[in-house]
PDB file of N, CA, C and O in Angstrom:
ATOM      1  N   UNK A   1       0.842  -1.178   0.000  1.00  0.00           N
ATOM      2  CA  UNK A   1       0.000   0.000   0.000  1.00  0.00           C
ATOM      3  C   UNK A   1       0.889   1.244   0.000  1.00  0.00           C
ATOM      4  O   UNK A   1       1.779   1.431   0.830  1.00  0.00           O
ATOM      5  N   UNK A   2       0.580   2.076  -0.992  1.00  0.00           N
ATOM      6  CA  UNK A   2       1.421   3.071  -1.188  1.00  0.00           C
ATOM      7  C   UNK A   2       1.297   4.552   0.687  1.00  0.00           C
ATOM      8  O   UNK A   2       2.064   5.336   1.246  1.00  0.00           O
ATOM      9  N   UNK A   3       0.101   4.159   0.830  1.00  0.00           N
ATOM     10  CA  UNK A   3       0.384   4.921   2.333  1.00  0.00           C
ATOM     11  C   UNK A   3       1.611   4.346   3.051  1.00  0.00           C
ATOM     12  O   UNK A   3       2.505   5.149   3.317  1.00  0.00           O
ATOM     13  N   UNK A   4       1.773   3.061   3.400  1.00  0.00           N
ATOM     14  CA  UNK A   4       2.561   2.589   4.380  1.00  0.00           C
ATOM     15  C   UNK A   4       3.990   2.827   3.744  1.00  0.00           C
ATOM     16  O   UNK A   4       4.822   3.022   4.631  1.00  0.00           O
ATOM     17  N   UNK A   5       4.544   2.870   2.405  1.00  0.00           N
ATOM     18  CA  UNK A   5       5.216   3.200   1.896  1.00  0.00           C
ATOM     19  C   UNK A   5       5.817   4.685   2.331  1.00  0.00           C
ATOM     20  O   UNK A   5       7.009   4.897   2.551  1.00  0.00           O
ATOM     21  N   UNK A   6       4.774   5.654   2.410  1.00  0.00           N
ATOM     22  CA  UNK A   6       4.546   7.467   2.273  1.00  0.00           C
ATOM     23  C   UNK A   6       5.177   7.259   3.708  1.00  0.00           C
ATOM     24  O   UNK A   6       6.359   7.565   3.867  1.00  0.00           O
ATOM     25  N   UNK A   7       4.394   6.721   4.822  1.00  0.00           N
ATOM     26  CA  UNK A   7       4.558   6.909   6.131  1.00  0.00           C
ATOM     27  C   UNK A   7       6.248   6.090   6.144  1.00  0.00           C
ATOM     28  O   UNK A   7       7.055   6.921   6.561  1.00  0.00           O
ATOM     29  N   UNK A   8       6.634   5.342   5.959  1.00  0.00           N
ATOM     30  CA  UNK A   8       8.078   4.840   6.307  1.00  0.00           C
ATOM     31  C   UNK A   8       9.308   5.926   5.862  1.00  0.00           C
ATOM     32  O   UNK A   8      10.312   6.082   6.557  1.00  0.00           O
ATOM     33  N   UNK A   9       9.065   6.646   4.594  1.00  0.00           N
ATOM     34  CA  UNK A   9       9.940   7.353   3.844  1.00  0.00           C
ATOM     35  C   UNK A   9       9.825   8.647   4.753  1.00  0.00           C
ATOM     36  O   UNK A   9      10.902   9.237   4.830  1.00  0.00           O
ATOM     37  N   UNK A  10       8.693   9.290   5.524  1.00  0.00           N
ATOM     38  CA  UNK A  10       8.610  10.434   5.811  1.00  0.00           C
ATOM     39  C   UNK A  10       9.048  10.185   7.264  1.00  0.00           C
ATOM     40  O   UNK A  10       9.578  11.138   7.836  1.00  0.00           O
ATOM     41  N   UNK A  11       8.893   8.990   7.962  1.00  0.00           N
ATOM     42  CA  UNK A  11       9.891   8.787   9.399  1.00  0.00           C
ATOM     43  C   UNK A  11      11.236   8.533   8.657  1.00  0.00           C
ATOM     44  O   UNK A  11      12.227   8.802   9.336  1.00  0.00           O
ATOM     45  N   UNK A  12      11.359   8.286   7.991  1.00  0.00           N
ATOM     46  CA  UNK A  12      13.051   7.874   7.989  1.00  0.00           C
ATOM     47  C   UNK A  12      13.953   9.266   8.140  1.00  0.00           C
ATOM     48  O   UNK A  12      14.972   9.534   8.777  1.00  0.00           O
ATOM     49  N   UNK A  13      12.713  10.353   6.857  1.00  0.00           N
ATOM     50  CA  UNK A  13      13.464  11.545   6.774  1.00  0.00           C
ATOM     51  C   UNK A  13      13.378  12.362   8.416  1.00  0.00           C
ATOM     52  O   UNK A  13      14.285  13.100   8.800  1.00  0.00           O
ATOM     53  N   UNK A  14      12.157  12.073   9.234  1.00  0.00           N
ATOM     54  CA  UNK A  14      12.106  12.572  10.278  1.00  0.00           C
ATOM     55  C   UNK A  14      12.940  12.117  11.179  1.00  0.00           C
ATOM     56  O   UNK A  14      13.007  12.965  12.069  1.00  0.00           O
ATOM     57  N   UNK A  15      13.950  10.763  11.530  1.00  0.00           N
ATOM     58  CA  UNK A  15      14.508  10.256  11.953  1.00  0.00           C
ATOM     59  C   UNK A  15      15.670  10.658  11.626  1.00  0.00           C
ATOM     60  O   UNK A  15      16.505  10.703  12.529  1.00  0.00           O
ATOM     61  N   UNK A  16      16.020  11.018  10.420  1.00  0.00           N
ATOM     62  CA  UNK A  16      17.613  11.465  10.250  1.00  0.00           C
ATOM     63  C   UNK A  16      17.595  12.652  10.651  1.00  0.00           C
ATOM     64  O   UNK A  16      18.489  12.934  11.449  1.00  0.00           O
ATOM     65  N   UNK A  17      16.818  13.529  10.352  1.00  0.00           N
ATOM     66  CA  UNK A  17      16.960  15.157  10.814  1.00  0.00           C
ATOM     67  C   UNK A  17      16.657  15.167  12.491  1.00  0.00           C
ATOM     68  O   UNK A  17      17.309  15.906  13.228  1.00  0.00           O
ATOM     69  N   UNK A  18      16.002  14.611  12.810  1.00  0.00           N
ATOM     70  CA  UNK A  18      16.255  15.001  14.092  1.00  0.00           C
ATOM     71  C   UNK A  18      16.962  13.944  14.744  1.00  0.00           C
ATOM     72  O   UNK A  18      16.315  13.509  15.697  1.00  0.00           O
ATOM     73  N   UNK A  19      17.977  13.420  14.581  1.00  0.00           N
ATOM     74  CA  UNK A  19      19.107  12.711  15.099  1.00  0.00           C
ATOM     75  C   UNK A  19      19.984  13.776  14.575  1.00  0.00           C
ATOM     76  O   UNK A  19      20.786  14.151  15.430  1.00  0.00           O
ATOM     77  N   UNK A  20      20.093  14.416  13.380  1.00  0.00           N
ATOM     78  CA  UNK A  20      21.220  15.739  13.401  1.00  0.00           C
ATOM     79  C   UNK A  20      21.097  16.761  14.083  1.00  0.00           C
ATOM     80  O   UNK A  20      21.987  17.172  14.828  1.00  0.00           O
ATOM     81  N   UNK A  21      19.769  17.420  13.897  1.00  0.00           N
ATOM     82  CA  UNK A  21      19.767  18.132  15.127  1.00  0.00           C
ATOM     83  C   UNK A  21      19.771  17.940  16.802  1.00  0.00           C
ATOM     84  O   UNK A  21      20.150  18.846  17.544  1.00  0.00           O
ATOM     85  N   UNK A  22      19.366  16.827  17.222  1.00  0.00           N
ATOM     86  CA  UNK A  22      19.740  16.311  18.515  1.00  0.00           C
ATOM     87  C   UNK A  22      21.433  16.197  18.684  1.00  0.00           C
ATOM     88  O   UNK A  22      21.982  16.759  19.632  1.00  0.00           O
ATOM     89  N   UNK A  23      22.022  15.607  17.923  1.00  0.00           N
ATOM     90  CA  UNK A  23      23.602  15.657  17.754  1.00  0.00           C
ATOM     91  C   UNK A  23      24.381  16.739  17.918  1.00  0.00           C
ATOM     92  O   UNK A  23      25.430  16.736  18.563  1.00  0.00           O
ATOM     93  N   UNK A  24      23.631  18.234  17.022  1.00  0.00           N
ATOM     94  CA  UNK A  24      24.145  19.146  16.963  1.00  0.00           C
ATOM     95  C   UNK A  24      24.214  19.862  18.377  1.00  0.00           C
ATOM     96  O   UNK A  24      25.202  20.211  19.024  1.00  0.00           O
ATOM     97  N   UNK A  25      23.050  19.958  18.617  1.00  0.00           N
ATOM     98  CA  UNK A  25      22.704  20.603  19.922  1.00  0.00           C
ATOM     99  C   UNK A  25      23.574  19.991  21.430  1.00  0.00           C
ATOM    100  O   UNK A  25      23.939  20.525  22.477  1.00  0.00           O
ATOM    101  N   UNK A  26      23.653  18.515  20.820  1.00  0.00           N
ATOM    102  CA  UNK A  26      24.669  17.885  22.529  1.00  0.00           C
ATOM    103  C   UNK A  26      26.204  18.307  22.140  1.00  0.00           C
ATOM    104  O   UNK A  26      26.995  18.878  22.889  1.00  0.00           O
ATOM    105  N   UNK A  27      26.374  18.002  21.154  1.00  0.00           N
ATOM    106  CA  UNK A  27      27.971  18.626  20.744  1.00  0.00           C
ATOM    107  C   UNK A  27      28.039  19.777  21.179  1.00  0.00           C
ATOM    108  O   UNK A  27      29.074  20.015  21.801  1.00  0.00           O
ATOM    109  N   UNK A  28      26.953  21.005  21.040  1.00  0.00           N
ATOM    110  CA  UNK A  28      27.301  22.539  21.142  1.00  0.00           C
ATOM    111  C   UNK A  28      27.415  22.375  22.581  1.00  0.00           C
ATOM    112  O   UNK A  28      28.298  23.009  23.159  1.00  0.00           O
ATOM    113  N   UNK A  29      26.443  21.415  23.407  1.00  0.00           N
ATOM    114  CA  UNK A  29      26.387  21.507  24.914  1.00  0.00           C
ATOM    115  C   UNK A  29      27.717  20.960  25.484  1.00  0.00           C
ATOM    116  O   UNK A  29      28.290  21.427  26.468  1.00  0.00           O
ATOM    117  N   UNK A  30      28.146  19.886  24.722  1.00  0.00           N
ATOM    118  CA  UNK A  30      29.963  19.547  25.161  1.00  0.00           C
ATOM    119  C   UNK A  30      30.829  20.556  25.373  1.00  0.00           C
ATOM    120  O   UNK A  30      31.498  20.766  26.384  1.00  0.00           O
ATOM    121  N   UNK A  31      30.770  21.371  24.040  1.00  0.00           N
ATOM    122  CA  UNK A  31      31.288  22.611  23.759  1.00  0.00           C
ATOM    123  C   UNK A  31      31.418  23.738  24.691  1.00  0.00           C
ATOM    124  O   UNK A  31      32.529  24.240  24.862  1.00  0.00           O
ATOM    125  N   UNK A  32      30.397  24.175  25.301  1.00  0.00           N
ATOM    126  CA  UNK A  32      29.705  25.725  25.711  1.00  0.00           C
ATOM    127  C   UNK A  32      29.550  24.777  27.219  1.00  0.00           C
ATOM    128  O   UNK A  32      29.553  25.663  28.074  1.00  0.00           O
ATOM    129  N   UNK A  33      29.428  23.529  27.902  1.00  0.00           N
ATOM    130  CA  UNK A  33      28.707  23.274  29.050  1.00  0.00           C
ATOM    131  C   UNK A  33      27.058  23.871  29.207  1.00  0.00           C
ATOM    132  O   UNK A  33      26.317  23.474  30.107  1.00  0.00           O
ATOM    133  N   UNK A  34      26.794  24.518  28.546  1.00  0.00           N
ATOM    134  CA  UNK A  34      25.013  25.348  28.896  1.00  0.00           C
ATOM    135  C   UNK A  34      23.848  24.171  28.790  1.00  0.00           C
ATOM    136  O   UNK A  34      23.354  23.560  27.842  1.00  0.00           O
ATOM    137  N   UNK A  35      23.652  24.152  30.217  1.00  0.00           N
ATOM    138  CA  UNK A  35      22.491  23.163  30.302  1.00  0.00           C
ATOM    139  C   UNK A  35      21.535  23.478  29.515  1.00  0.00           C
ATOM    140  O   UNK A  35      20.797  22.555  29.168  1.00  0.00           O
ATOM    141  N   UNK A  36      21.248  24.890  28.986  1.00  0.00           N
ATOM    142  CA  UNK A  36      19.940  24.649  27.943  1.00  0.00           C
ATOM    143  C   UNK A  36      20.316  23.877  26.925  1.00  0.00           C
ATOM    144  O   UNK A  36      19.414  23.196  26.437  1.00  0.00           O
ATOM    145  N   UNK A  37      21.676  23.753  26.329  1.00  0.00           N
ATOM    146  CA  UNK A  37      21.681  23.186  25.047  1.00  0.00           C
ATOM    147  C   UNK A  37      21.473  22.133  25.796  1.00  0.00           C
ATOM    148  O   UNK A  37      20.295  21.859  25.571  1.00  0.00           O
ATOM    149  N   UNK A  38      21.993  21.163  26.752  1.00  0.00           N
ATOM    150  CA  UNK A  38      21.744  19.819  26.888  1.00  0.00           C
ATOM    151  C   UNK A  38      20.311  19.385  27.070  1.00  0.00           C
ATOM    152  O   UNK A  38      19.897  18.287  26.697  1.00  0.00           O
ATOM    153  N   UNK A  39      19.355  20.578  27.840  1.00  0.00           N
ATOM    154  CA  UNK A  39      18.493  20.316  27.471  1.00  0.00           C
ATOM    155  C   UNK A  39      17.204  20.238  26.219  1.00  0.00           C
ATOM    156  O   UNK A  39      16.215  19.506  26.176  1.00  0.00           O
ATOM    157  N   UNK A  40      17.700  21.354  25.217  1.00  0.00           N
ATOM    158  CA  UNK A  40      17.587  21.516  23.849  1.00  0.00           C
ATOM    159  C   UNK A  40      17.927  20.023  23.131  1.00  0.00           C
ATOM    160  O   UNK A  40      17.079  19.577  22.358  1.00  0.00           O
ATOM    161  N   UNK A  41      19.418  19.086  23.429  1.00  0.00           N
ATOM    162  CA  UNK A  41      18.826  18.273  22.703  1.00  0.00           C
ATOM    163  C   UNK A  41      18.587  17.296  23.243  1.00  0.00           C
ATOM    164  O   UNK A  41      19.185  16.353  22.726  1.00  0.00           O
ATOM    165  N   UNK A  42      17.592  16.855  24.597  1.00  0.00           N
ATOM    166  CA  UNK A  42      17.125  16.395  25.197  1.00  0.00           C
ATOM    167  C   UNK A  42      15.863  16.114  24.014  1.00  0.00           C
ATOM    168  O   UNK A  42      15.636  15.201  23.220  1.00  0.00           O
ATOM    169  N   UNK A  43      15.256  17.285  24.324  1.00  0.00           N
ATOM    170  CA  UNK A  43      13.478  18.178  23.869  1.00  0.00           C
ATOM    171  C   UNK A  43      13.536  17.465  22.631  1.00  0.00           C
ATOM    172  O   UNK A  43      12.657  16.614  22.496  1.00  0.00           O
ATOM    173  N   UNK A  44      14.623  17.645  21.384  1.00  0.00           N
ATOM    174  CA  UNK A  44      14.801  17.090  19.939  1.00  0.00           C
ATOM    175  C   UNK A  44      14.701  15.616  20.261  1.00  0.00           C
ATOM    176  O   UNK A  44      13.580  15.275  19.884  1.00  0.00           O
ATOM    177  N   UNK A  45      15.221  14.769  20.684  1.00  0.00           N
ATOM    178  CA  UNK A  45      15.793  13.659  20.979  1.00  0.00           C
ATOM    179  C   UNK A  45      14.811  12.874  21.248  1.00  0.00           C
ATOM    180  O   UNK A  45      14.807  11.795  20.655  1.00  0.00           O
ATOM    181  N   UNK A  46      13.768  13.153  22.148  1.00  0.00           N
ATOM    182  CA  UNK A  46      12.199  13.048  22.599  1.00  0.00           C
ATOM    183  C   UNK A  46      11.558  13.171  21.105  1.00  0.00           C
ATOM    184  O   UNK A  46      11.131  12.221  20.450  1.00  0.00           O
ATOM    185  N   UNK A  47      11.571  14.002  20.860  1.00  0.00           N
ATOM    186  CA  UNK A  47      10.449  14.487  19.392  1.00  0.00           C
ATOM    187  C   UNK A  47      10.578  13.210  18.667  1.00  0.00           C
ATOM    188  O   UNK A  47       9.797  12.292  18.415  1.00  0.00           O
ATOM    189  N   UNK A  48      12.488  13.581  18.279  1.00  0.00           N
ATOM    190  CA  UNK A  48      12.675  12.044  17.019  1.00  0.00           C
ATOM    191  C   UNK A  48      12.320  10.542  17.761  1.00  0.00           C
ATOM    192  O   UNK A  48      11.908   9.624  17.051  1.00  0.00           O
ATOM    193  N   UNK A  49      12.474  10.378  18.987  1.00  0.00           N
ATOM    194  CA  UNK A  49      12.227   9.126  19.456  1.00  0.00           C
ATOM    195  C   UNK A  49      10.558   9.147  19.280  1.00  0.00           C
ATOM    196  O   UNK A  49      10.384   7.966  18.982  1.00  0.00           O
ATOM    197  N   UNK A  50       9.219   9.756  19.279  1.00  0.00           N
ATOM    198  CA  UNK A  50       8.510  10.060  18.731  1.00  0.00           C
ATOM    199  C   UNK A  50       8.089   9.322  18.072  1.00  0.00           C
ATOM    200  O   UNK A  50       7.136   8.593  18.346  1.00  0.00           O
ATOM    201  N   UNK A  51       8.846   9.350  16.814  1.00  0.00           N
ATOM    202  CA  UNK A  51       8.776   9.005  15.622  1.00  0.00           C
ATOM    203  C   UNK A  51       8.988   7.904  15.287  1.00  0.00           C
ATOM    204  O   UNK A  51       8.475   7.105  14.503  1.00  0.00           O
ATOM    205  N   UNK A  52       9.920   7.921  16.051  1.00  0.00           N
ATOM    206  CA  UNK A  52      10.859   6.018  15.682  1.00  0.00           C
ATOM    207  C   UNK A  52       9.832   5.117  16.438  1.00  0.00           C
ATOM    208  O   UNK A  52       9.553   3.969  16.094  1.00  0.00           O
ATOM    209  N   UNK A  53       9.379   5.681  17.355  1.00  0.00           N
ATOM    210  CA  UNK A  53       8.667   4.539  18.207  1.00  0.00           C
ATOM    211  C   UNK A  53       7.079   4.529  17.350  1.00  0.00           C
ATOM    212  O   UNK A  53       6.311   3.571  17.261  1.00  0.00           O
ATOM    213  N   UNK A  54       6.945   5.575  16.921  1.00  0.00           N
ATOM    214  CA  UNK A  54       5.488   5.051  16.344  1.00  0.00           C
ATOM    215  C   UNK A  54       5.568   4.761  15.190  1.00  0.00           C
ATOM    216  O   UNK A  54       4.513   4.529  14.599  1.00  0.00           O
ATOM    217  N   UNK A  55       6.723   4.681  14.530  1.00  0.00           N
ATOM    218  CA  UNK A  55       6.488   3.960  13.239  1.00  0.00           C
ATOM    219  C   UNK A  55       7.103   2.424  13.160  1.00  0.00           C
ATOM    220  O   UNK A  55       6.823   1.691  12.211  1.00  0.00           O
ATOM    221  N   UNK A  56       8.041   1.968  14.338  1.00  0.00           N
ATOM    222  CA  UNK A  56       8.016   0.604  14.704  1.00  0.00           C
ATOM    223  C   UNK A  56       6.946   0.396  15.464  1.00  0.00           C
ATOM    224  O   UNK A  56       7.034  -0.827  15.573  1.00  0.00           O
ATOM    225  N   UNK A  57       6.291   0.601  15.883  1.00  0.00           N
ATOM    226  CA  UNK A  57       4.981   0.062  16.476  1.00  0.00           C
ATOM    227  C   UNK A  57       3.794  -0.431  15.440  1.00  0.00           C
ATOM    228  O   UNK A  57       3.133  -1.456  15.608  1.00  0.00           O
ATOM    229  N   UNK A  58       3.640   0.531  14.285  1.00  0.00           N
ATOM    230  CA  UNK A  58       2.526   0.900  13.468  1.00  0.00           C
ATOM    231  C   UNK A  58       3.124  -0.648  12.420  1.00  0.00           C
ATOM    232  O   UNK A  58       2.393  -1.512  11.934  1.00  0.00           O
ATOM    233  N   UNK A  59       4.349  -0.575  12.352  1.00  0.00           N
ATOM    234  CA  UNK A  59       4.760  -1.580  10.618  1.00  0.00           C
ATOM    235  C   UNK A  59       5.111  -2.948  11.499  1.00  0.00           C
ATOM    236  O   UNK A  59       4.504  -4.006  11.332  1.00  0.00           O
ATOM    237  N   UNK A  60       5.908  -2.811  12.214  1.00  0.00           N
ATOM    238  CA  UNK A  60       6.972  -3.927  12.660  1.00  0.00           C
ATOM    239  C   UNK A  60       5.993  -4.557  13.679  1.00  0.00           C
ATOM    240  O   UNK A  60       5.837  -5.771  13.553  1.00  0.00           O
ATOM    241  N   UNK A  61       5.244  -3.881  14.757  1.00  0.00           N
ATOM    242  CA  UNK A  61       4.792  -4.846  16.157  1.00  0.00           C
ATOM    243  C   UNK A  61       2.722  -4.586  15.335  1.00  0.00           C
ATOM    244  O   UNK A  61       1.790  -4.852  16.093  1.00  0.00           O
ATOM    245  N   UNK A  62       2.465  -4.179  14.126  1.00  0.00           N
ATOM    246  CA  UNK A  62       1.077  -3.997  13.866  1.00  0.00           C
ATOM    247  C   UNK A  62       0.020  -3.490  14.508  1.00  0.00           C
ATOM    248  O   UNK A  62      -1.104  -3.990  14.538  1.00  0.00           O
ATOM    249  N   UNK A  63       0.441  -2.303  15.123  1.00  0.00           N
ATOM    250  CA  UNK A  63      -0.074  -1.429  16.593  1.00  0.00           C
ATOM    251  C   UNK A  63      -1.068  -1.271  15.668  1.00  0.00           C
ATOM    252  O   UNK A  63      -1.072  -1.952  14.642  1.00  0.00           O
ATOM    253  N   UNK A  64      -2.261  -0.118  16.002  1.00  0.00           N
ATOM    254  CA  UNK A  64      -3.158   0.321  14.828  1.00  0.00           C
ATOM    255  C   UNK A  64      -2.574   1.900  14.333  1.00  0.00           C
ATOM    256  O   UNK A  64      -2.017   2.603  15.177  1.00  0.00           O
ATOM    257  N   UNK A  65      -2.706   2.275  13.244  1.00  0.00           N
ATOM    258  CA  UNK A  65      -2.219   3.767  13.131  1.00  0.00           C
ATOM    259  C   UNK A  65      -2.413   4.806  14.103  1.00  0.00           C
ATOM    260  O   UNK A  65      -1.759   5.783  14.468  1.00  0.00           O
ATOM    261  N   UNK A  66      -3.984   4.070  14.538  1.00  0.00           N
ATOM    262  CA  UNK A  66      -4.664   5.476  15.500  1.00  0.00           C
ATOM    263  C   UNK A  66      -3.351   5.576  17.147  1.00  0.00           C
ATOM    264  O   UNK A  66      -2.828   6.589  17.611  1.00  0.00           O
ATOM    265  N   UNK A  67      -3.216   4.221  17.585  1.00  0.00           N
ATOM    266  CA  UNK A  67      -1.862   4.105  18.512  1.00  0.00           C
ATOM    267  C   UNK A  67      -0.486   4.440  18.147  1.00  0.00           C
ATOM    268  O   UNK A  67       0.420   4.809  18.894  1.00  0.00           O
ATOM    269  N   UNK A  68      -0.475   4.286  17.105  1.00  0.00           N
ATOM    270  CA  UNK A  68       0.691   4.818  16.580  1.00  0.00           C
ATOM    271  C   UNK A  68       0.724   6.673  16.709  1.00  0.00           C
ATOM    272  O   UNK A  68       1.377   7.538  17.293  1.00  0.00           O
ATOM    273  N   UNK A  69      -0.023   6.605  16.092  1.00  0.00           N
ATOM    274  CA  UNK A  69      -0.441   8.550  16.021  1.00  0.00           C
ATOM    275  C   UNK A  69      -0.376   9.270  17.531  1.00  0.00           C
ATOM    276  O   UNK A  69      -0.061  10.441  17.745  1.00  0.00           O
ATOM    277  N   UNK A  70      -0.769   8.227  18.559  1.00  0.00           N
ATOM    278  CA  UNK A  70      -0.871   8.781  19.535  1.00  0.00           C
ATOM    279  C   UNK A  70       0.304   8.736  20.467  1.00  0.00           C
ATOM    280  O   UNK A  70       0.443   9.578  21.353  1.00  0.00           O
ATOM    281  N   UNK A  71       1.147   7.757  20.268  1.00  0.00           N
ATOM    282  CA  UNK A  71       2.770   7.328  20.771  1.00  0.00           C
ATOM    283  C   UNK A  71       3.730   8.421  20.092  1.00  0.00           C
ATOM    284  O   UNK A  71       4.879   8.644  20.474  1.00  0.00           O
ATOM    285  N   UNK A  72       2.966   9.186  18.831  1.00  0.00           N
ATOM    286  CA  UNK A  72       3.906   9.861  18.381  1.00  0.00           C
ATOM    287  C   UNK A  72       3.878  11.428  18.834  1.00  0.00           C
ATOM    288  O   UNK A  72       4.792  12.193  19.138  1.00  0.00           O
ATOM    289  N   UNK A  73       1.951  11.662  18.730  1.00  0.00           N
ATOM    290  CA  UNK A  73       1.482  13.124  19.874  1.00  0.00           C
ATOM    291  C   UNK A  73       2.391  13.158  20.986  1.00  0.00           C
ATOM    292  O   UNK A  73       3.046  14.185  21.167  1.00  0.00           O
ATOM    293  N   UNK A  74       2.530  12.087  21.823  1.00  0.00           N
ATOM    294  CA  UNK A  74       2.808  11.759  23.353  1.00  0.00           C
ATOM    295  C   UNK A  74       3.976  12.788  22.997  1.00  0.00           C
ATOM    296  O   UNK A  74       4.014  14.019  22.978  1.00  0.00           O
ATOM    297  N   UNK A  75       4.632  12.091  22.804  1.00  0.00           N
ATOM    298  CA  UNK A  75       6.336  12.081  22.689  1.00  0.00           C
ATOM    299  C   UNK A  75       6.604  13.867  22.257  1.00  0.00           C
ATOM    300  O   UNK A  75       7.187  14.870  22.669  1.00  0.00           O
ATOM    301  N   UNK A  76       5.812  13.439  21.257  1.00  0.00           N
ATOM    302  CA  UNK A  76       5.823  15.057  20.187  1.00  0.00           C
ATOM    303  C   UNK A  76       5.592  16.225  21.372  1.00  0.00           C
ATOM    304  O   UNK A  76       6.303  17.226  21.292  1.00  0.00           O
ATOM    305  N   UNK A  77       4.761  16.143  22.308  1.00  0.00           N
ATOM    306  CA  UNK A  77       4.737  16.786  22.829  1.00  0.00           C
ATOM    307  C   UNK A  77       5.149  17.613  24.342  1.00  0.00           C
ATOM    308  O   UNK A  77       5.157  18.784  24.720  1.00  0.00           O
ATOM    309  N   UNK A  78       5.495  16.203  24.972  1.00  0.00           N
ATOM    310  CA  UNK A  78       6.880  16.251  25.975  1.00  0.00           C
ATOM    311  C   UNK A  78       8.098  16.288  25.062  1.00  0.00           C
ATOM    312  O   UNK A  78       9.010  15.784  25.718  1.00  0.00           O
ATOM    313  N   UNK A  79       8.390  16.518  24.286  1.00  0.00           N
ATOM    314  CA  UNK A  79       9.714  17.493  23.638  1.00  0.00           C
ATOM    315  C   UNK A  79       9.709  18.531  23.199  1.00  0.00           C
ATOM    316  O   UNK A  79      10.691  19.062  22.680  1.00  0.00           O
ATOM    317  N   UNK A  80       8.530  19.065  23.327  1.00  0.00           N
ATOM    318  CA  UNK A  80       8.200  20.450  23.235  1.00  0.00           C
ATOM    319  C   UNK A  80       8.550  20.817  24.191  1.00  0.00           C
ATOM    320  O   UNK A  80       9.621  21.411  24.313  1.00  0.00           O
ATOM    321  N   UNK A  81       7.539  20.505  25.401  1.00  0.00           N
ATOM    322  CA  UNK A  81       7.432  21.084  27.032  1.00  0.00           C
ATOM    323  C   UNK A  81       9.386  21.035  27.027  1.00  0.00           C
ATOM    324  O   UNK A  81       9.901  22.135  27.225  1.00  0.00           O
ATOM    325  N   UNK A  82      10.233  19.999  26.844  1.00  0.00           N
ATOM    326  CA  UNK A  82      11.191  20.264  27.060  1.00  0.00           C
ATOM    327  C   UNK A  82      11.903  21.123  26.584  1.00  0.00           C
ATOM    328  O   UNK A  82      12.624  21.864  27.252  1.00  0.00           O
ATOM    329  N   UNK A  83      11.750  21.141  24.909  1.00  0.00           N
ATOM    330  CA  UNK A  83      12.696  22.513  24.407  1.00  0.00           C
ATOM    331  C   UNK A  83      12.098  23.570  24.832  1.00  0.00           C
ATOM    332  O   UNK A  83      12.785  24.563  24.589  1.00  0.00           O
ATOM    333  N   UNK A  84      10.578  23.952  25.657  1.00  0.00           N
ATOM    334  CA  UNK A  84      10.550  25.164  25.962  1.00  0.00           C
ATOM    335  C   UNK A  84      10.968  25.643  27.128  1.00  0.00           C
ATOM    336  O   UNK A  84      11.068  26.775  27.600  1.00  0.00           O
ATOM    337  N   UNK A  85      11.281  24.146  27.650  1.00  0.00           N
ATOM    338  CA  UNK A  85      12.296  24.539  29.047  1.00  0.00           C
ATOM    339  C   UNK A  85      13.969  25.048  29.002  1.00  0.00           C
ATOM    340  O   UNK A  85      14.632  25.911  29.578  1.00  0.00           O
ATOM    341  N   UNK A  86      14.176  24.195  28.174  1.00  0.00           N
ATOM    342  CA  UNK A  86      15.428  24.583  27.373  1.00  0.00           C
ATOM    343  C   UNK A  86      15.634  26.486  27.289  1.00  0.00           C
ATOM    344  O   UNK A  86      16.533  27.137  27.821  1.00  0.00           O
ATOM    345  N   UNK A  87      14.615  26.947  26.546  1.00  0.00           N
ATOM    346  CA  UNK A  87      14.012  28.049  25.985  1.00  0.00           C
ATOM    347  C   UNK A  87      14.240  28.887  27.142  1.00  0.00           C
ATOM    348  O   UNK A  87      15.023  29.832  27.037  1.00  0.00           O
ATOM    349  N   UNK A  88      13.587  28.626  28.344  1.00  0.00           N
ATOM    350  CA  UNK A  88      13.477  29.273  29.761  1.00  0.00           C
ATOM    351  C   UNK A  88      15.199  29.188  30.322  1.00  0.00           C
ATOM    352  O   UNK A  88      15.860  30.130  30.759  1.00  0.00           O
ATOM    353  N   UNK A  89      15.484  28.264  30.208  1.00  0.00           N
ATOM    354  CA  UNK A  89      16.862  28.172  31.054  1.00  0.00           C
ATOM    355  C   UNK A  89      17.476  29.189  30.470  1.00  0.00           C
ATOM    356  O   UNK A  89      17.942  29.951  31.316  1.00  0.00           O
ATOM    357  N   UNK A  90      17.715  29.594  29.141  1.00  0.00           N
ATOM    358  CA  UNK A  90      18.741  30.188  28.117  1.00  0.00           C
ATOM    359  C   UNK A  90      18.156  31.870  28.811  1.00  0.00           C
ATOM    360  O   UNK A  90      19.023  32.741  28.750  1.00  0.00           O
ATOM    361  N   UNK A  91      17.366  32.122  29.167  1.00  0.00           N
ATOM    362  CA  UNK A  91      16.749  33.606  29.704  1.00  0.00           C
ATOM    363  C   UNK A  91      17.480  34.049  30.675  1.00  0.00           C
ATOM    364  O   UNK A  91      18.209  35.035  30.773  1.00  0.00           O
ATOM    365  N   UNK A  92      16.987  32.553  31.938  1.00  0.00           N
ATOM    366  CA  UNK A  92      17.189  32.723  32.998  1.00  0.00           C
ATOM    367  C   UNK A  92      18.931  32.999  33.431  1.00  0.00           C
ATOM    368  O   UNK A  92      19.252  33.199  34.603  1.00  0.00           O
TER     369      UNK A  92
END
């Protein structure tokens, strides 16, 4: 089915980009020590795990999409709350 196809190609691309940007962001935090970046790519790191987990759930373990969608909200959205903590630290 050309959906399940659409959905694998568009996590893969979501999986590589945010493994670069999670990368980028812990390197800068090696770099600089600033707990926001470590927590910046905490927040990313969450998002892409997100992803990875609901699209092995959805193909590989035959979760239903609608669980899948929602393993991916979850996630999606405690890496928000985190990069906006991130966000706060960098102020403070």
């Amino acid at each position: 089915m050309w959906v399940d196809t659409a959905i694998i190609a568009v996590k893969t691309v979501t999986l590589l980009l945010g493994s670069g940007i999670t990368y980028i962001a812990y390197k800068a935090h090696r770099g600089t020590g600033a707990p926001s970046l470590r927590m910046l790519a905490v927040g990313f790191g969450t998002v892409t795990l997100g992803a990875l987990l609901a699209g092995i759930a959805h193909q590989l373990l035959s979760v239903p999409l609608e669980v899948g969608v929602l393993i991916n909200s979850v996630l999606v959205a405690v890496g928000f709350a985190v990069i906006m903590y991130s966000l706060y630290l960098e102020r403070g």
